[in-house]
N, C-alpha and C positions, 0 to 999 in steps of 0.2 A: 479270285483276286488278281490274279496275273495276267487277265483279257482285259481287267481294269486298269489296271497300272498302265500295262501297255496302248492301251486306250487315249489314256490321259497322256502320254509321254508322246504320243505319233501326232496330237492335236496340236501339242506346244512346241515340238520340232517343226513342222508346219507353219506355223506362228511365226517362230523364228525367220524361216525366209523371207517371210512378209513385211518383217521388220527389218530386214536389212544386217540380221546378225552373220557374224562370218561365219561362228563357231558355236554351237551350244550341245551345253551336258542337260541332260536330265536324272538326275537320281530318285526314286518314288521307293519309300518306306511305308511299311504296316506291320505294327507289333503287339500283340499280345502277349500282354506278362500277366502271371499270376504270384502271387506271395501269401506267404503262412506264417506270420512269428507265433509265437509257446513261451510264455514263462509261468514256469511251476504248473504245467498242466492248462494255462487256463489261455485264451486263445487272446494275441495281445493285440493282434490284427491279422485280415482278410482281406486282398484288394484281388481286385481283378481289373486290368486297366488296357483301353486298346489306345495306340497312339499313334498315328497316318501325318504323313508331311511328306513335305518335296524340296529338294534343293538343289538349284539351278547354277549352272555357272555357263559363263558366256565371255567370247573374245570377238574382239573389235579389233583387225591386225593382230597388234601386238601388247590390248590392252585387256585388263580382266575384271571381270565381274561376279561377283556371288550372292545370293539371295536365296532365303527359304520361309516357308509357312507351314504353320502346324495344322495343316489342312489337304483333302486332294481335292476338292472342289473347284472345277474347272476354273470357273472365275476367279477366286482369289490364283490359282495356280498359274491365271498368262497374265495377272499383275506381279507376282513376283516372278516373270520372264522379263518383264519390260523392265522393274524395278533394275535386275540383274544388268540390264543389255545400259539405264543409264550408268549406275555407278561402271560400267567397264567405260562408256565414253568419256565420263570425268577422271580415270584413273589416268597413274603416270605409265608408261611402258614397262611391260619386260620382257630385258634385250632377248634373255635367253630361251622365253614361251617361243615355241614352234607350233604345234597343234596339241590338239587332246587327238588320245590314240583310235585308230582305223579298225574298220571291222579285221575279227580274226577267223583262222577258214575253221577253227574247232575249236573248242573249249573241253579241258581233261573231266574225264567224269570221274566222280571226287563221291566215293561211299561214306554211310553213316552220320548222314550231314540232320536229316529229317525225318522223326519217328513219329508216326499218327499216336501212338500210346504216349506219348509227352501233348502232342496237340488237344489231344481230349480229356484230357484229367478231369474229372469232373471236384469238385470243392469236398464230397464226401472223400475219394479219393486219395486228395491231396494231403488230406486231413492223418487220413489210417497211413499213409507213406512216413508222415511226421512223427507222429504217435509211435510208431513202430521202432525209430527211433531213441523216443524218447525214452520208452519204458525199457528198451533194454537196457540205457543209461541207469535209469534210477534200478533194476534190480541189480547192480554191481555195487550202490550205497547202501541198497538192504535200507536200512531205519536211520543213517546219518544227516546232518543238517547239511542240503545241500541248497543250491538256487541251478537250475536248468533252464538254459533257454536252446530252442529251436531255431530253425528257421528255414524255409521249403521256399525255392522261386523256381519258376519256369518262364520260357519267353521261345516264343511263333512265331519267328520273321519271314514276311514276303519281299522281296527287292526285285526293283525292273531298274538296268541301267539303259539310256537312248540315248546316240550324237546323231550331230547332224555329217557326222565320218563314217555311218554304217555300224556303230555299236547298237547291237539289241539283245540284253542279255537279262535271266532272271533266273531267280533262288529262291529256296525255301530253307529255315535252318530252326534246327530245335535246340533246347539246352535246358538244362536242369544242373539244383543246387541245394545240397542239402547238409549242413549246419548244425552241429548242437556243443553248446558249449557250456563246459559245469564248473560248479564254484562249489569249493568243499570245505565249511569249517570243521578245525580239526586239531584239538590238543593247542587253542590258541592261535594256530595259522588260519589264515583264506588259501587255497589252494585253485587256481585258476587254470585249465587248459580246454581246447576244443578239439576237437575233427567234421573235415568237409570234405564232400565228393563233388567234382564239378564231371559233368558229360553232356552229350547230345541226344544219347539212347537210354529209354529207363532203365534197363537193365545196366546202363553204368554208376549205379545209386545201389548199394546196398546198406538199408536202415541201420538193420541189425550190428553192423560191423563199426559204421561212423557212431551209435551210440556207447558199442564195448571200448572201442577205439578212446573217444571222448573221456569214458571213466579214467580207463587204465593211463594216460598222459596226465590226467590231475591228480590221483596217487603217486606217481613217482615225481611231485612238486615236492612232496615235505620236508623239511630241514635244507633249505637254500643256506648254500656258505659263500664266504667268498674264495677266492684262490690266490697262489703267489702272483707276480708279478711276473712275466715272463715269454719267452717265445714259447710256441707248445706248436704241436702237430692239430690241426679240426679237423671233424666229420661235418660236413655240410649237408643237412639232410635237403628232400627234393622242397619243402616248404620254405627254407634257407634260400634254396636258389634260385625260388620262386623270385623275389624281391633281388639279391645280386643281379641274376643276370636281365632282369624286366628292367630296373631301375637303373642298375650298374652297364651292361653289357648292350642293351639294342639300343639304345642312345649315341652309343659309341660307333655303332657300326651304320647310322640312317647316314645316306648318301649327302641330306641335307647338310648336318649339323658338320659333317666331314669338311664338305666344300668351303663353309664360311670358320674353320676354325676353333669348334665349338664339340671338337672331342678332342679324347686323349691318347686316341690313335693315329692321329695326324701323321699323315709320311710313312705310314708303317705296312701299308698294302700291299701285300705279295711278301712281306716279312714275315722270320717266326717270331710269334707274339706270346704263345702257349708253348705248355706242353706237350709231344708227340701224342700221348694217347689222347689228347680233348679234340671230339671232331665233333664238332655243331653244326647244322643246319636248318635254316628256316625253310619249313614248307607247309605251302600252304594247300597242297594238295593231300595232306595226312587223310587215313582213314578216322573217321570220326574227331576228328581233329576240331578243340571246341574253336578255332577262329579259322577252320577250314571252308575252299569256295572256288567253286570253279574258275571265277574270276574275282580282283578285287574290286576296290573302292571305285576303280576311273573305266571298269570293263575290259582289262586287259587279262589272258589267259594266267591263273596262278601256277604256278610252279619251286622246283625245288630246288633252292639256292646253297651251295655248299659254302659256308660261312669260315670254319675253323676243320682244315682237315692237315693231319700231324704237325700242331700248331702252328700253321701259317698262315693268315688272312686271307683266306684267297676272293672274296666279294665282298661288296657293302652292299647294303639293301636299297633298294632304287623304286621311284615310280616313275612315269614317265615322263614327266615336267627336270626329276635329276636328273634324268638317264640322257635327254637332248640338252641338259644345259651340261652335259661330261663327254657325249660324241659316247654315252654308253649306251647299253640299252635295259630295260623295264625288268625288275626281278617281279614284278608283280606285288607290289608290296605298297600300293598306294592302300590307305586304310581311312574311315571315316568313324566317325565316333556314332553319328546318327546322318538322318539330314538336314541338322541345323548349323555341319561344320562342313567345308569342303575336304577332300582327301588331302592325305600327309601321309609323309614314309613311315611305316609301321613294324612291327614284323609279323606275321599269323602264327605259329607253330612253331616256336624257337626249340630247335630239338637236340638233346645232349646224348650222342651215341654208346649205348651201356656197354659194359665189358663184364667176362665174368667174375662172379665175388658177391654172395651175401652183404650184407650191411652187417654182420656177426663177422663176415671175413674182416672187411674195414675196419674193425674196432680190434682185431685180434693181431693187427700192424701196430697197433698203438702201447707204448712202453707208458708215457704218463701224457697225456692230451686230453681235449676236449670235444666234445658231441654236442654240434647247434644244431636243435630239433627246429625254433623261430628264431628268428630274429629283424629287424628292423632297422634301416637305411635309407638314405636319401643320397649313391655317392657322386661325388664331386667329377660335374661331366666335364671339366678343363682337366682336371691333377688326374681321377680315377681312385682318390682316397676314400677310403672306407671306416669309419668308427661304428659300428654297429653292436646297440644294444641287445645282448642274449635274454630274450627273455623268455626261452626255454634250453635253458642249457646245464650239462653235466661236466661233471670230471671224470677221467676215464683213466684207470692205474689195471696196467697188465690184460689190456683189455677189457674189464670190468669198469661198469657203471658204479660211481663209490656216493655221489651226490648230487642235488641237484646246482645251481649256481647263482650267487644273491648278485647283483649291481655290477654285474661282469660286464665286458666290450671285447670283442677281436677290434683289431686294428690292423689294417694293411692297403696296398697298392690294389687295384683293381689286377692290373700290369703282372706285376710280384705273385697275387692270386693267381692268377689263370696258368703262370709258367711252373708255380709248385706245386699240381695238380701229383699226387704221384699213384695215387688209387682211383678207380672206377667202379660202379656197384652194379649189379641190376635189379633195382628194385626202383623201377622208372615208375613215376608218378607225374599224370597228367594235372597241374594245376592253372585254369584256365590257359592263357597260352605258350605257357612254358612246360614242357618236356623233358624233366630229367630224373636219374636215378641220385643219390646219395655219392658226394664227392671229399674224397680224404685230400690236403694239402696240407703238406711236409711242415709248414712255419709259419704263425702269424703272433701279432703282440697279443700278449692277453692280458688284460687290466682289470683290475678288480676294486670298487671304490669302497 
């Protein structure tokens, strides 16, 4: 696949001079996904799906163009070159586009990116992976009414990036994801929780564990209360800060949003913003890192940006379009969703540096507070406020877990968060591109309706 890519990408750079373009990208996609859902044993569906596209972008001076097709087929692929090269000639300028970035003399080699035992699963396979799963779930319910759903994906990316700047670079990456989530009537309740393993190597999927995992988190659902009204101490677990810091925190730090106004860190760079012990960094060079790659989205070398070290901002994340419109330079972080979007500042590996302390130490800090196993947020990328709904969360008196929690919300500063961080855990947990262990903060409101 990679002689083809590269194939198709040296015709259409080729092309390009012929037409008179100043500048062109070529990005060429091939993926293979597979998927397995399961409820109550019975198979809810199978796909297997391959999906190949190309998306092109092109500058005219100082104007831009982008175009893609859900195809590699040469001819549809140098009509959306041309497509590309017209809408760049009818666009307005942008002052601050200089070039797309120039070949580099190396690229970091970046382990546990591509496992052939993920690329071959075969559907029998896939099948016993799930299953394997599932039944351990269902033997912790014994004979109880429960409802069990599954769900197994993989996915087989090949990428070639080409400019007409000397960029020629290509990847291969694996990933897997496996899911099961149970529903437990019970003395009159639904009792609902799940567990999931995200990785890039099979061996990062253990069945057995996400289906015990699964049971044990919807047993300790029963008997939801509510709580006082109050400030209290939280334990943030890593699936907590999965959604804070994805939704909350890399928003805040894209070099884009920074420039036009559109975080809540504005002015605050080279400030301390956090707590001394929160050191974050994005990289995207991680071993098995599921959004790791030797390069990004626009072909420039990935590497490892220190974000939050003794909490002071010391970078924002840049690609190369922010980095010449700042007089900065590329943290490597341009990111694409597919190739039907062009690159945008992203981050790969957002990663929260553990300290030591059990998640039993963190909880044995706590006189009367609370434990967010989930929760859910969307926060406010102007203010940084947070009302998020717990919708797995306890009470926690003298360290012990006393109940679960009905209609509860933390409420707090994104800001306020990150600076009463006062505990660190190590029980780091990769979910897809966030990076952290379990985090205790001294104060937040707690509401209970």
């Amino acid at each position: 696949m990679k002689e083809t890519l590269f194939e198709i990408g040296e015709k259409l750079l080729s092309r390009s001079y012929q037409n008179n373009i100043d500048q062109a990208e070529i990005y060429l996609e091939s993926v293979e996904r597979k998927n397995l859902r399961v409820v109550n044993g019975s198979v809810g569906t199978a796909k297997q799906i391959v999906n190949q596209g190309v998306g092109i972008r092109t500058a005219i001076k100082k104007q831009l163009g982008f175009s893609y097709a859900t195809t590699l087929s040469l001819e549809d692929c140098i009509d959306i070159l041309e497509k590309s090269a017209t809408l760049a000639r009818v666009s307005d300028e942008t002052p601050t586009f200089v070039e797309f970035p120039g070949k580099s003399s190396s690229y970091p080699h970046v382990s546990g990116l591509y496992d052939r035992a993920i690329a071959e699963l075969t559907s029998e396979e896939l099948s016993e992976l799930l299953y394997r799963a599932i039944e351990e779930n269902q033997s912790c319910f014994a004979n109880q009414e429960t409802i069990i759903y599954g769900s197994l994906e993989t996915a087989t990316k090949t990428i070639a990036i080409l400019n007409t700047n000397g960029i020629l670079a290509h990847n291969e990456t694996t990933r897997i994801m496996l899911s099961i989530d149970s529903t437990l009537r019970k003395f009159g309740e639904q009792l609902d929780s799940s567990e999931t393993q995200y990785g890039t190597r099979l061996t990062d999927i253990d069945p057995e564990w996400i289906g015990r995992k699964a049971a044990e988190n919807t047993f300790r659902m029963a008997g939801p209360k509510p709580v006082e009204n109050k400030q209290m101490p939280i334990i943030l677990s890593p699936l907590t800060l999965r959604s804070v810091f994805r939704d909350g925190l890399t928003p805040a730090i894209n070099a884009e949003n920074y420039a036009v106004g559109q975080s809540y860190l504005n002015g605050l760079l080279g400030s301390q913003i956090a707590s001394e012990q929160l050191v974050i960094v994005d990289d995207g060079t991680l071993e098995g890192g599921y959004n790791s790659s030797p390069f990004d989205g626009e072909g420039t070398p990935s590497r490892r940006t220190e974000v939050l070290t003794g909490g002071v901002l010391k970078n924002l994340l840049h690609s190369s379009y922010t980095a010449s419109a700042s007089d900065s330079t590329s943290t490597g972080n341009a990111v694409r969703e597919s190739y039907s979007t062009p690159p945008a500042v992203g981050c790969t590996n957002l990663r929260v540096q553990p300290r030591r302390g059990t998640l039993d130490d963190l909880f044995s800090e706590i006189d009367e507070g609370i434990y967010c196993h989930f929760a859910l947020d969307y926060p406010d990328q102007l203010t940084g406020d947070i009302s998020a709904l717990i919708l797995e969360g306890f009470l926690v008196i003298d360290g012990e877990i006393q109940h679960p929690l009905k209609n509860t919300f933390f409420v707090v500063n994104m800001c306020d968060l990150l600076k009463r961080v006062v505990s660190i855990g190590n029980d780091t947990r990769m979910l897809e591109g966030i990076v952290s262990p379990s985090i205790l903060i001294d104060s937040v409101d707690i509401v209970s309706e």
